[in-house]
C-alpha positions as a Markdown table, in Angstrom:
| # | Residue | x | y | z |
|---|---|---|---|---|
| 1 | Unk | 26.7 | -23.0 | 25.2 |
| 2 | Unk | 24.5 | -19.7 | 24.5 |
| 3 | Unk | 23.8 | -21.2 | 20.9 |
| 4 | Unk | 22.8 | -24.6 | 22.4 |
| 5 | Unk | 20.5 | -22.5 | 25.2 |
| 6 | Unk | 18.8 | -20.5 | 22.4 |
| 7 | Unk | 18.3 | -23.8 | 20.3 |
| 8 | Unk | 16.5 | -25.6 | 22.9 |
| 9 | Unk | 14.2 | -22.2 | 23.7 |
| 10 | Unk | 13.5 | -22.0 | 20.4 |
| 11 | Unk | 12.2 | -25.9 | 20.0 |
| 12 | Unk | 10.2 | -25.3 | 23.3 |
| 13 | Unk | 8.0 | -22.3 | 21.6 |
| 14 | Unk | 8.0 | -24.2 | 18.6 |
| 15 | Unk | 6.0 | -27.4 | 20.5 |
| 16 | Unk | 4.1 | -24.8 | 22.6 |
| 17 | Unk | 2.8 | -23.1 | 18.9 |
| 18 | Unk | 2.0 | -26.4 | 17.8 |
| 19 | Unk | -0.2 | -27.7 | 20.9 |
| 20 | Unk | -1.7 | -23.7 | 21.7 |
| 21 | Unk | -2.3 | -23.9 | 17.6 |
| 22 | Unk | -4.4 | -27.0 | 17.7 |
| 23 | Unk | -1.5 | -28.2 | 14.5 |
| 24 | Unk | -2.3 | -24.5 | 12.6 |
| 25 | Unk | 0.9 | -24.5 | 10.3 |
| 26 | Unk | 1.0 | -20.9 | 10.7 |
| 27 | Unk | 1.3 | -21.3 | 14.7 |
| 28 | Unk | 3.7 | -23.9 | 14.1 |
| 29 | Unk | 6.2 | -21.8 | 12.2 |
| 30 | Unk | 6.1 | -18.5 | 14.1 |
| 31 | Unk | 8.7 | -19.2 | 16.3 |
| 32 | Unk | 11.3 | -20.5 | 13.9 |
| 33 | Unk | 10.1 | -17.3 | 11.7 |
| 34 | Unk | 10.8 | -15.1 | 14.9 |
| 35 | Unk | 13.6 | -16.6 | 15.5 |
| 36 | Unk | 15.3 | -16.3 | 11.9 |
| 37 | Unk | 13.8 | -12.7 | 11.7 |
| 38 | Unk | 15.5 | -11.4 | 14.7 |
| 39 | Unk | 19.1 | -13.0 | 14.1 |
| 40 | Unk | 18.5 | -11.1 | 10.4 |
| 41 | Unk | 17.7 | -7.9 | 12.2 |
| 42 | Unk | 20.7 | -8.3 | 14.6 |
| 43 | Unk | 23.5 | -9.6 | 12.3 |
| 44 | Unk | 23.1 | -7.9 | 8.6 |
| 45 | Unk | 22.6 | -4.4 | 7.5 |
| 46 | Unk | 19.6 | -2.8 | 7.6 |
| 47 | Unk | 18.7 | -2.9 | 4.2 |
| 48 | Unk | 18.9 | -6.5 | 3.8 |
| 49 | Unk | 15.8 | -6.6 | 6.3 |
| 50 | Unk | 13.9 | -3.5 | 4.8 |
| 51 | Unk | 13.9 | -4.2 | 1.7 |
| 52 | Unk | 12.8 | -8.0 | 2.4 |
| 53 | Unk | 10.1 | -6.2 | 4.1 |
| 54 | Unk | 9.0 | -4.2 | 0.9 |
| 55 | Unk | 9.0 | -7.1 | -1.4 |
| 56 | Unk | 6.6 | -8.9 | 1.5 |
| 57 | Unk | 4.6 | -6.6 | 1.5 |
| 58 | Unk | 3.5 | -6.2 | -2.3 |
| 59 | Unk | 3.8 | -10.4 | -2.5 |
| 60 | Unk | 2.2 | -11.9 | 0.5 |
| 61 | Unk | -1.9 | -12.4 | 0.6 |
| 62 | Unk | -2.7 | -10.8 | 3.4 |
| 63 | Unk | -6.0 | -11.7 | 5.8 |
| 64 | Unk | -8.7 | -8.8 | 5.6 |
| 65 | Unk | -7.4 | -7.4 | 1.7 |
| 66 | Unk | -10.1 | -9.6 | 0.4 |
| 67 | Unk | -7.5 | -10.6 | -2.0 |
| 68 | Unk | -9.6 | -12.3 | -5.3 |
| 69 | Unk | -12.8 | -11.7 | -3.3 |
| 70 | Unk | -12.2 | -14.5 | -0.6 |
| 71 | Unk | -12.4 | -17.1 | -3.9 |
| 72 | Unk | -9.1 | -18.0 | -4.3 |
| 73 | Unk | -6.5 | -18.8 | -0.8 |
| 74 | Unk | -2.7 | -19.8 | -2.0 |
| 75 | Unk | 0.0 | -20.8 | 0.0 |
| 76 | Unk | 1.1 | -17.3 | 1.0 |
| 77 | Unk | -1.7 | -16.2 | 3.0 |
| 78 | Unk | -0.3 | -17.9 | 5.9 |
| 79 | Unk | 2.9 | -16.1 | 6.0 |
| 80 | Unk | 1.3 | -12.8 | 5.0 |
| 81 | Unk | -1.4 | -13.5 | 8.0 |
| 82 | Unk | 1.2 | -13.6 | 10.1 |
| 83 | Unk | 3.2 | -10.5 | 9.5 |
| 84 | Unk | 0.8 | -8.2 | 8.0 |
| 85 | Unk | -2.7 | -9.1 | 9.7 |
| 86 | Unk | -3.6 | -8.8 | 13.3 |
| 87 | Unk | -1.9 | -11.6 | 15.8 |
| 88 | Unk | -5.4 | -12.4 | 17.1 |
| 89 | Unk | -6.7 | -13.6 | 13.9 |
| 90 | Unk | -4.3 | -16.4 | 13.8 |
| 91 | Unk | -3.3 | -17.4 | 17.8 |
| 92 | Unk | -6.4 | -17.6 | 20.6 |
| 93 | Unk | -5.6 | -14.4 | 22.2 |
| 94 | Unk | -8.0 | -11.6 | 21.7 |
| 95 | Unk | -5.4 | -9.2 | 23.3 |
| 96 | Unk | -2.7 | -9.7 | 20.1 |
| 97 | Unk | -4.5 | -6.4 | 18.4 |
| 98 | Unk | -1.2 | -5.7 | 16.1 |
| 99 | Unk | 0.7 | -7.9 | 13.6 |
| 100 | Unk | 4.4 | -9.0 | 13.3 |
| 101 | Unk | 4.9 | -6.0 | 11.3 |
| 102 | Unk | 4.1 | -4.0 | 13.7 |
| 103 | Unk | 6.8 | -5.7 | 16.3 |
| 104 | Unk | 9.2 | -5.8 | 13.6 |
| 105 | Unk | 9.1 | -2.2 | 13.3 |
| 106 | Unk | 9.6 | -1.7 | 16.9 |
| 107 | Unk | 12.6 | -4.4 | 16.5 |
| 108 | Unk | 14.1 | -2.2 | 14.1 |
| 109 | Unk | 13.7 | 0.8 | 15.5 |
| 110 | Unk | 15.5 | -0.6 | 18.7 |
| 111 | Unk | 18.2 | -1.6 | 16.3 |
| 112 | Unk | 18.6 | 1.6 | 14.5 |
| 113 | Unk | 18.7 | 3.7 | 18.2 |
| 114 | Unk | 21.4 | 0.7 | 19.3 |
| 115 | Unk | 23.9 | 1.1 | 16.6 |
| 116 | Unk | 23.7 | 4.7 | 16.7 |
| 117 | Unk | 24.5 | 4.4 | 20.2 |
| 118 | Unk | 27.5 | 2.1 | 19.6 |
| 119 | Unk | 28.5 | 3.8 | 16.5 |
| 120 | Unk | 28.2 | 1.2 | 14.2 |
| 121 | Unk | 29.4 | 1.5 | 10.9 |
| 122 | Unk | 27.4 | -1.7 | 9.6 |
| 123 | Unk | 24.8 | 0.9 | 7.9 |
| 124 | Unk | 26.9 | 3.9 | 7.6 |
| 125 | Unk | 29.5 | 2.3 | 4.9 |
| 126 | Unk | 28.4 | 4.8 | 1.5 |
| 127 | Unk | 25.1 | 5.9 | 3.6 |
| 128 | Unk | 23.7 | 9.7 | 2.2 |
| 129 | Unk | 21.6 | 11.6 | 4.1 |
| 130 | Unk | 17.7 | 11.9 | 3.1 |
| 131 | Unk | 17.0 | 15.5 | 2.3 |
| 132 | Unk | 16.4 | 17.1 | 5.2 |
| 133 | Unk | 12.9 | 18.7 | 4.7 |
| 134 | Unk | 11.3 | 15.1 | 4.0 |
| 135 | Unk | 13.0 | 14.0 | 7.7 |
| 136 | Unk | 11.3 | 16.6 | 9.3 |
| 137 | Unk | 8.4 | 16.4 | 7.6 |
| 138 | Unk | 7.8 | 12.9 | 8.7 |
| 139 | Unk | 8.9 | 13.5 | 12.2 |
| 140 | Unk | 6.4 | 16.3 | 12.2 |
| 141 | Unk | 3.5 | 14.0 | 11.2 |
| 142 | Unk | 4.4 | 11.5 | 13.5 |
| 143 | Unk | 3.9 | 13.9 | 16.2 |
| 144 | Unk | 0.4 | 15.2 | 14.6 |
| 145 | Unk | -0.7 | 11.9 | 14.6 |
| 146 | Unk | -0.1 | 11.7 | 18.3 |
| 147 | Unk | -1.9 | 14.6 | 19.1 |
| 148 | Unk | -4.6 | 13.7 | 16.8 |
| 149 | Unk | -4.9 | 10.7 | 19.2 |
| 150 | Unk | -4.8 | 12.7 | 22.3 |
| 151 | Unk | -7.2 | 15.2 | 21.4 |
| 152 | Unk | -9.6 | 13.0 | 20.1 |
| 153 | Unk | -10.3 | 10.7 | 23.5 |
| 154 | Unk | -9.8 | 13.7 | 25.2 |
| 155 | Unk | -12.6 | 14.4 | 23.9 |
| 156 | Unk | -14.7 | 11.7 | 24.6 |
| 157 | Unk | -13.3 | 9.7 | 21.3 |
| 158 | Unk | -13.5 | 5.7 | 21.4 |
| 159 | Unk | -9.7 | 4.4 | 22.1 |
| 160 | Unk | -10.6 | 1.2 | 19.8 |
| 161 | Unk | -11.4 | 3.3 | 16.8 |
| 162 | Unk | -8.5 | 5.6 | 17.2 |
| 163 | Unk | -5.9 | 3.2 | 17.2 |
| 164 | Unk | -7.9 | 1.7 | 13.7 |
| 165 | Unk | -7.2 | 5.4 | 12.5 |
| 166 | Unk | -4.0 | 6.0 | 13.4 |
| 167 | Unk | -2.8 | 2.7 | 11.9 |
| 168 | Unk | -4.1 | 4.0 | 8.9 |
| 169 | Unk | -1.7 | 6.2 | 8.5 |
| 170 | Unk | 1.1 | 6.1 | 10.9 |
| 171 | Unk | 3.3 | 3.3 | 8.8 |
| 172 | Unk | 4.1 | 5.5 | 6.0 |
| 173 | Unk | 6.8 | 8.6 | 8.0 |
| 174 | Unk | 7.8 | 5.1 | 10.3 |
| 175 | Unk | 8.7 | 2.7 | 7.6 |
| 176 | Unk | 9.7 | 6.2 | 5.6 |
| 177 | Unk | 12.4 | 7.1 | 8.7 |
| 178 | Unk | 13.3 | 3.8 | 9.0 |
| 179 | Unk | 14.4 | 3.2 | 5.3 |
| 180 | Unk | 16.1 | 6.7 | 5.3 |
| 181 | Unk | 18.2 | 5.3 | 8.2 |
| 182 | Unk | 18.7 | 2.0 | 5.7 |
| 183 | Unk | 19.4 | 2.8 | 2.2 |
| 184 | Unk | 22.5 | 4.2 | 0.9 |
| 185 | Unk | 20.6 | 6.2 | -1.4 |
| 186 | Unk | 21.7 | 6.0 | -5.5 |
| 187 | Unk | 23.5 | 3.1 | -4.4 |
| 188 | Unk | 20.2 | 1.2 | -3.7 |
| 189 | Unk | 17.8 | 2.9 | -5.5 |
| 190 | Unk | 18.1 | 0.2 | -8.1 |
| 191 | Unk | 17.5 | -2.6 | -5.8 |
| 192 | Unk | 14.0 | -0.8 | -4.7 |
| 193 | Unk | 13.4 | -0.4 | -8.4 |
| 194 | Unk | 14.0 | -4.1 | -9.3 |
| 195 | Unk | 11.9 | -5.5 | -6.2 |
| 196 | Unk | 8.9 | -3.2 | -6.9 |
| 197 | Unk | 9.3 | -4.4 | -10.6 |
| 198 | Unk | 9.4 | -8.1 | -9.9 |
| 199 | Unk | 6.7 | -7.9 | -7.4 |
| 200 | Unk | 4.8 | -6.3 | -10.0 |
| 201 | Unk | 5.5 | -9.0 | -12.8 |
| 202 | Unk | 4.4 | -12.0 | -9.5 |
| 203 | Unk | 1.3 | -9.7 | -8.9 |
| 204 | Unk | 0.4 | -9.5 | -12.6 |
| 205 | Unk | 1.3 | -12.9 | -13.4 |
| 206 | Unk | -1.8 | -13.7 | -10.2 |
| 207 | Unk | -3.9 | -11.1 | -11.6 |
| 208 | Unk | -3.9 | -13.1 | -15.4 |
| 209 | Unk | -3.8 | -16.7 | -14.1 |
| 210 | Unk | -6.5 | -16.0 | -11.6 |
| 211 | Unk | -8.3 | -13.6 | -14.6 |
| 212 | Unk | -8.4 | -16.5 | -16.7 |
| 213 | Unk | -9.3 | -19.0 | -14.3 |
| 214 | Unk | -12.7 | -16.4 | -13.6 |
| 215 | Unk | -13.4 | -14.8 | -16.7 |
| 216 | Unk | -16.6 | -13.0 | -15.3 |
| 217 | Unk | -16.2 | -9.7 | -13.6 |
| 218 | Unk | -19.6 | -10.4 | -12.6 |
| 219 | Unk | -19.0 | -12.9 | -10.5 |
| 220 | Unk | -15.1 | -12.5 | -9.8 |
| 221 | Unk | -15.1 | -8.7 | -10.3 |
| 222 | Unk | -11.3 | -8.3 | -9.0 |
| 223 | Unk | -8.7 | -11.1 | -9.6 |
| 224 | Unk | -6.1 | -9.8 | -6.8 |
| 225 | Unk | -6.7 | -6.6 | -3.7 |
| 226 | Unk | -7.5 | -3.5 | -4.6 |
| 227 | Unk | -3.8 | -2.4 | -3.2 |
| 228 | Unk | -2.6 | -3.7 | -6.1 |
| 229 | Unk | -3.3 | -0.7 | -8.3 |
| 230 | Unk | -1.0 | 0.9 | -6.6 |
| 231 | Unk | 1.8 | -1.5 | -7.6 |
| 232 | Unk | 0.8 | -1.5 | -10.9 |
| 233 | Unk | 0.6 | 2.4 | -11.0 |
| 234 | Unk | 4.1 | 2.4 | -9.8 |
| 235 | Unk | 5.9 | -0.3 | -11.8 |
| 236 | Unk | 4.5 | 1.4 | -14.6 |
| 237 | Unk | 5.8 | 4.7 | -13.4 |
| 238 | Unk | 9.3 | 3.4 | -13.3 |
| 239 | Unk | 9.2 | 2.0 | -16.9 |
| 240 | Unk | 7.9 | 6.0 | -18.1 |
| 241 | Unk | 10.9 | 7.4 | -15.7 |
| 242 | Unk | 13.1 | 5.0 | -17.5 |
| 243 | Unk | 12.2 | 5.9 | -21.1 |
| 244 | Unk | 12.3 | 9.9 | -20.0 |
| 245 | Unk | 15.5 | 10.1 | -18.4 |
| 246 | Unk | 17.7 | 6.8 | -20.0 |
| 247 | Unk | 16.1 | 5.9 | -23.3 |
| 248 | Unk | 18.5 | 3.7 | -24.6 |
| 249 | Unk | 17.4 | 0.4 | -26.6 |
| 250 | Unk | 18.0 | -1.6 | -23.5 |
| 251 | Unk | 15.4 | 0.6 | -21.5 |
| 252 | Unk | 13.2 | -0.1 | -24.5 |
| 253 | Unk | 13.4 | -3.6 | -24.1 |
| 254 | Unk | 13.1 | -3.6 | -20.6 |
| 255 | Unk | 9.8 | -1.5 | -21.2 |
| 256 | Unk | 8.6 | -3.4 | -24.4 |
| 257 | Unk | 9.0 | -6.9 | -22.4 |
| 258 | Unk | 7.1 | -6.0 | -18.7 |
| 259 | Unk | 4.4 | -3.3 | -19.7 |
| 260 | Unk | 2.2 | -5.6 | -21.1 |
| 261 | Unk | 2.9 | -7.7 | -18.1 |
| 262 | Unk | 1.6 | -4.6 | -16.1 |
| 263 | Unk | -0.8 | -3.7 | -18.2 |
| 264 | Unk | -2.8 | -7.0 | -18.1 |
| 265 | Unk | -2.2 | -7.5 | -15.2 |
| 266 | Unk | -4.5 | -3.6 | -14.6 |
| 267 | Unk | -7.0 | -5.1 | -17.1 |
| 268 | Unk | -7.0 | -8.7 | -14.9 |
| 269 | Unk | -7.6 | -6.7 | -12.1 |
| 270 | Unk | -10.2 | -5.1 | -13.2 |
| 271 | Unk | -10.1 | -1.9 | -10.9 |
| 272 | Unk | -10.5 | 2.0 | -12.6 |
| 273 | Unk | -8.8 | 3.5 | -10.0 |
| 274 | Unk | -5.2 | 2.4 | -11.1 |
| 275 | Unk | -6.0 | 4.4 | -14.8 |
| 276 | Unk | -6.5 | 7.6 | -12.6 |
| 277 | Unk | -3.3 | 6.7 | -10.9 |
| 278 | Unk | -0.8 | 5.9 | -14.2 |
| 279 | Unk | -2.4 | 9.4 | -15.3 |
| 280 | Unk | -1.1 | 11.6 | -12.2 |
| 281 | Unk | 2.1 | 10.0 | -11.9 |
| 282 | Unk | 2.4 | 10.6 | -15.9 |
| 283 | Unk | 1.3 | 14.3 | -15.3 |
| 284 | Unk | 3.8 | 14.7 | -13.0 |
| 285 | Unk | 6.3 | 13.7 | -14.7 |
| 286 | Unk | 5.4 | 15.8 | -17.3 |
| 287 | Unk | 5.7 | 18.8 | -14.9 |
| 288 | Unk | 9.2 | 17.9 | -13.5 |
| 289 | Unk | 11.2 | 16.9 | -16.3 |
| 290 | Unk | 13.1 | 18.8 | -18.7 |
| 291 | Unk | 12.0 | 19.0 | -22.3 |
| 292 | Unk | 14.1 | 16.1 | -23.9 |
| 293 | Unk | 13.9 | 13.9 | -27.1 |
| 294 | Unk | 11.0 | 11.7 | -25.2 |
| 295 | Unk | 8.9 | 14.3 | -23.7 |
| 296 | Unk | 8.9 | 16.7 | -27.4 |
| 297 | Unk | 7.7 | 13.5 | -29.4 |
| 298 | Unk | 5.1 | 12.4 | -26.6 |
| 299 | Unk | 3.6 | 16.8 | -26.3 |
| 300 | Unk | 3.6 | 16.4 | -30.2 |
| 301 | Unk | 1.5 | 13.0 | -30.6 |
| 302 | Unk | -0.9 | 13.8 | -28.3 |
| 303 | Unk | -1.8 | 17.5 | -29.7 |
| 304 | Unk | -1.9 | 15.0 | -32.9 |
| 305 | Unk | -4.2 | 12.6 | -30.7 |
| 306 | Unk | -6.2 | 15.2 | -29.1 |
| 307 | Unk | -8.9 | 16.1 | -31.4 |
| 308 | Unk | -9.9 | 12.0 | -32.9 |
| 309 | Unk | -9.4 | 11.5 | -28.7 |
| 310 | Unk | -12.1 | 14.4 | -28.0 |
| 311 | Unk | -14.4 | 12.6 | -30.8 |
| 312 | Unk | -14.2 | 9.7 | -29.5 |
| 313 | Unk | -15.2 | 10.6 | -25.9 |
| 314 | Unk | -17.8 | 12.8 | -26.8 |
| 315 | Unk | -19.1 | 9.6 | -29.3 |
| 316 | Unk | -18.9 | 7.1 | -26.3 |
| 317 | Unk | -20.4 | 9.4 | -23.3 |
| 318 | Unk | -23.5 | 8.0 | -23.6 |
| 319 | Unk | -22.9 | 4.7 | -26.0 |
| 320 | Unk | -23.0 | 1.4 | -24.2 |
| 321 | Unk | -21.1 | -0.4 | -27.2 |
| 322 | Unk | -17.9 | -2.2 | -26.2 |
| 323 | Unk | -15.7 | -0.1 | -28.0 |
| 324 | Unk | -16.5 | 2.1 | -25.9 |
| 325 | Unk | -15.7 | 1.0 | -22.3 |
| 326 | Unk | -12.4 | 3.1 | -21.7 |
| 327 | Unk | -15.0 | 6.1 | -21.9 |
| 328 | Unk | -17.5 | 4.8 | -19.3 |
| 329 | Unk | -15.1 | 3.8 | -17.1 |
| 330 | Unk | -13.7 | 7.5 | -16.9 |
| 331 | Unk | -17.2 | 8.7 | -17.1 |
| 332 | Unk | -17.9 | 6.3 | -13.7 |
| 333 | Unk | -15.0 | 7.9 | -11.8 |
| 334 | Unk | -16.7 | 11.6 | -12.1 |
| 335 | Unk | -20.4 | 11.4 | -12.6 |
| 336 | Unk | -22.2 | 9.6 | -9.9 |
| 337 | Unk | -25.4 | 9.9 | -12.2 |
| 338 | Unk | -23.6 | 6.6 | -13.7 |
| 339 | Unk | -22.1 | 5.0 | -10.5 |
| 340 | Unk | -23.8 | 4.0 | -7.1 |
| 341 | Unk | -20.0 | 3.8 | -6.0 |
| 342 | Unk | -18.6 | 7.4 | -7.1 |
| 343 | Unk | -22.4 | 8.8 | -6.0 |
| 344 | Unk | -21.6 | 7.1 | -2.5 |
| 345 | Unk | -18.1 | 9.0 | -2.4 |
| 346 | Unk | -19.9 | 12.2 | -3.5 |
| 347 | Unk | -21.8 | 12.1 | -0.5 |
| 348 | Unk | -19.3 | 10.9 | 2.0 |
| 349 | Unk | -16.8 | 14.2 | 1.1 |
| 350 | Unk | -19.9 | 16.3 | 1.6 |
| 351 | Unk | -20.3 | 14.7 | 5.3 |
| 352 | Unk | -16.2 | 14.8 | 5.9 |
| 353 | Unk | -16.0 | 19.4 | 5.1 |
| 354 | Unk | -19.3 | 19.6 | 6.8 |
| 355 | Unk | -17.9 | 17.5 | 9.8 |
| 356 | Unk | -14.7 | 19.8 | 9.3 |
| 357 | Unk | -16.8 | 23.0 | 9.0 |
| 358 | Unk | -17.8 | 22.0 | 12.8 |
| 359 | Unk | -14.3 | 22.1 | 14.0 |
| 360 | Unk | -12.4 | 23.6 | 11.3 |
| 361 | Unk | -9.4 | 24.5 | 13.5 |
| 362 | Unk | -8.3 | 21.4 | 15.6 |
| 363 | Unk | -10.9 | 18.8 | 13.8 |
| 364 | Unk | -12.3 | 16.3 | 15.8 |
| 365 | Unk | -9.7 | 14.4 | 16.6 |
| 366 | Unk | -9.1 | 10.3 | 16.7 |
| 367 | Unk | -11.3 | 8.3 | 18.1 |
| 368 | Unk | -15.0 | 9.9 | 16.5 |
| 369 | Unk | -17.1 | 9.1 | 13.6 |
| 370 | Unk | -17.4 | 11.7 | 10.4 |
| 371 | Unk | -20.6 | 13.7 | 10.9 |
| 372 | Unk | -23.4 | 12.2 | 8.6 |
| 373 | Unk | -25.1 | 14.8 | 7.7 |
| 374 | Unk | -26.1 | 13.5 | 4.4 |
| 375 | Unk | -27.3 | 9.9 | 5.6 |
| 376 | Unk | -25.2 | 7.1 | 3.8 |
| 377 | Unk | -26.3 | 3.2 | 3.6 |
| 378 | Unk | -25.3 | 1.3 | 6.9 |
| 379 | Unk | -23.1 | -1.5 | 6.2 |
| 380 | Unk | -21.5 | -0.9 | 9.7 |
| 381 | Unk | -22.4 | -4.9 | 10.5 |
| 382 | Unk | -20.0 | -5.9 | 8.1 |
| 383 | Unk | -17.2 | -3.4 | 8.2 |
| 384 | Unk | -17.8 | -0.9 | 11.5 |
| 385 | Unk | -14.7 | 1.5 | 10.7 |
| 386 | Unk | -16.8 | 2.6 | 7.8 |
| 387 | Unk | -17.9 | 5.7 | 9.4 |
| 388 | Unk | -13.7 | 6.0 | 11.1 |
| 389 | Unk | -11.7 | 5.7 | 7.7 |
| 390 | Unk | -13.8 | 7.4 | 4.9 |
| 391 | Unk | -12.1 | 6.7 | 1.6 |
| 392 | Unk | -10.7 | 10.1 | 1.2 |
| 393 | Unk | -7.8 | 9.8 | 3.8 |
| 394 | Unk | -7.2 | 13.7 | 3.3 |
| 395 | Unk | -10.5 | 14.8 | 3.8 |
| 396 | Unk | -10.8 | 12.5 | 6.7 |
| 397 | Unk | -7.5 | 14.1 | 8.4 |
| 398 | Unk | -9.2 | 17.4 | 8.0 |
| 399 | Unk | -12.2 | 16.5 | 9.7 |
């Protein structure tokens, strides 16, 4: 009888969607979506739902990432719209300011505070503990962020732009919390690792097909979102890990068969942020591992590489030749004599430490504007949280 009640609820929303949609597919499949989202939730383990939720997130075109520059829309964007990307954007109601992700995380959260309640063993069967200090640490941030908020409108900040901020930053300790209370550590670490991977290869396999598609960075100067590098930086993180710590001839496979994937997919992409990003996570691997086989032979071909590498860059600094081209794009990340875009960021720290230097114990708080005091270009008409999320997140939380 409940099954049949719960049926015929969930064909009524799905004929309300469709008639309050005007026939938007997306409208038309949110309630079956909700619907087989919250019996997932209910019924399996938690990580069955979290780590759907992470491969989602790297796979889904999502509304407002401006993925392939607004050129290109495929089939995903609807069901990325409607998890990832405000409500309001997709059903008539200016009032549905968050996105499904964001009730999904509250879903969970209920969840996880239930079956600790009725001491479930559903998610407990081979669960380890997170390190403590990481727990804490994003319990602690979680509780900065709200007085952050509280501080800011108490003094006189904009409630709108606040919540913008706090967004910005509040998902990673949630999602972070709630995956410690989901994964069984070791156990799964090698299902997060594949997911990230294949999203990787899906993201890169865009990235080429779309690169080819719109050859000219001129005119298509990113094939996917500028997120992406992130992915890319990581997938190709795991491959090094993999070589460092198991480097067996299957790891070599593995690694000889998907980082080209990953690498042209970065090259597809066409964004110099993610070479900055493969180079710290490379450094720091250098730092924490031991000196094994790997790391000896890699420390002995670059002191070999070193001095031709220093010739080359000092030969390129200035050339415009194509061969070139790795040199000015590292030259373009640190010398804003060469880039309106690194030039632009050279200004906007200098306004974040001297709007920090104003308040340098409690900072402004959310909800207030960076203090210009070197004037940068208004572009506020098309994106008005420029002066509320500056690029640097972490001078931004100091100020």
């Amino acid at each position: 009888m409940t099954s049949l009640v719960l049926v015929g609820l969930l064909g009524a929303a799905t004929i309300a969607a469709v008639v309050l949609g005007n026939g938007n597919p997306a409208v038309a499949l949110a309630p079956c979506l909700v619907g087989v989202l919250l019996w997932a939730i209910s019924s399996l383990p938690l990580r069955v739902p979290m780590l759907t939720l992470l491969a989602l997130s790297w796979t889904l075109e999502i509304a407002g990432d401006a993925f392939a520059g607004g050129v290109v829309q495929t089939p995903l964007y609807v069901v990325g719209s409607l998890l990832f990307a405000k409500l309001n954007l997709t059903f008539p109601v200016d009032a549905l300011v968050f996105s499904g992700f964001d009730i999904l995380l509250v879903v969970l959260a209920v969840v996880v505070v239930r079956r600790h309640v009725t001491r479930s063993r559903i998610d407990r069967v081979g669960w380890i503990d997170t390190p403590r200090p990481i727990r804490q640490f994003a319990v602690v941030a979680l509780l900065a962020l709200a007085w952050m908020t509280a501080f800011g409108l108490l003094r006189g900040g904009s409630f709108r732009f606040a919540l913008w901020q706090v967004t910005r930053h509040i998902y990673l300790p949630f999602v972070y919390l709630l995956m410690a209370e989901a994964l069984r550590g070791p156990v799964d670490a090698t299902a997060v690792g594949r997911i990230v991977l294949g999203a990787g290869v899906f993201r890169s396999a865009e990235a080429l097909i779309l690169r080819q598609m719109y050859p000219s960075t001129d005119l298509f100067p990113h094939a996917t979102t500028h997120h992406d590098s992130v992915l890319f930086a990581t997938c190709v993180g795991i491959l090094l890990a993999m070589i460092l710590e198991k480097p067996t001839r299957r790891t070599l496979k593995i690694c000889a068969l998907l980082l080209p994937i990953f690498l042209g997919g970065m090259i597809a992409n066409n964004r110099r942020l993610v070479w900055t990003e493969v180079a710290l996570v490379a450094v720091f691997f250098f730092l924490v591992t031991g000196w094994g086989r790997v790391k000896r032979f890699f420390v002995r071909a670059l002191i070999v590489a070193s001095l031709p590498l220093l010739v080359y860059g000092a030969a390129g600094w200035s050339s415009k030749a194509g061969i070139f081209t790795p040199v000015q794009t590292f030259r373009s990340m640190f010398d804003a004599n060469v880039d309106g875009s690194t030039r632009w960021r050279d200004w906007e720290n200098f306004d974040l430490v001297f709007t920090f230097r104003q308040n340098p114990l409690f900072g402004s708080g959310f909800g207030h504007p960076f203090v210009q005091a070197i004037a940068l270009p208004d572009i506020t008409r098309a994106y008005e949280l420029e002066p509320y999320v500056p690029h640097n997140s972490v001078l931004g939380l100091w100020a």
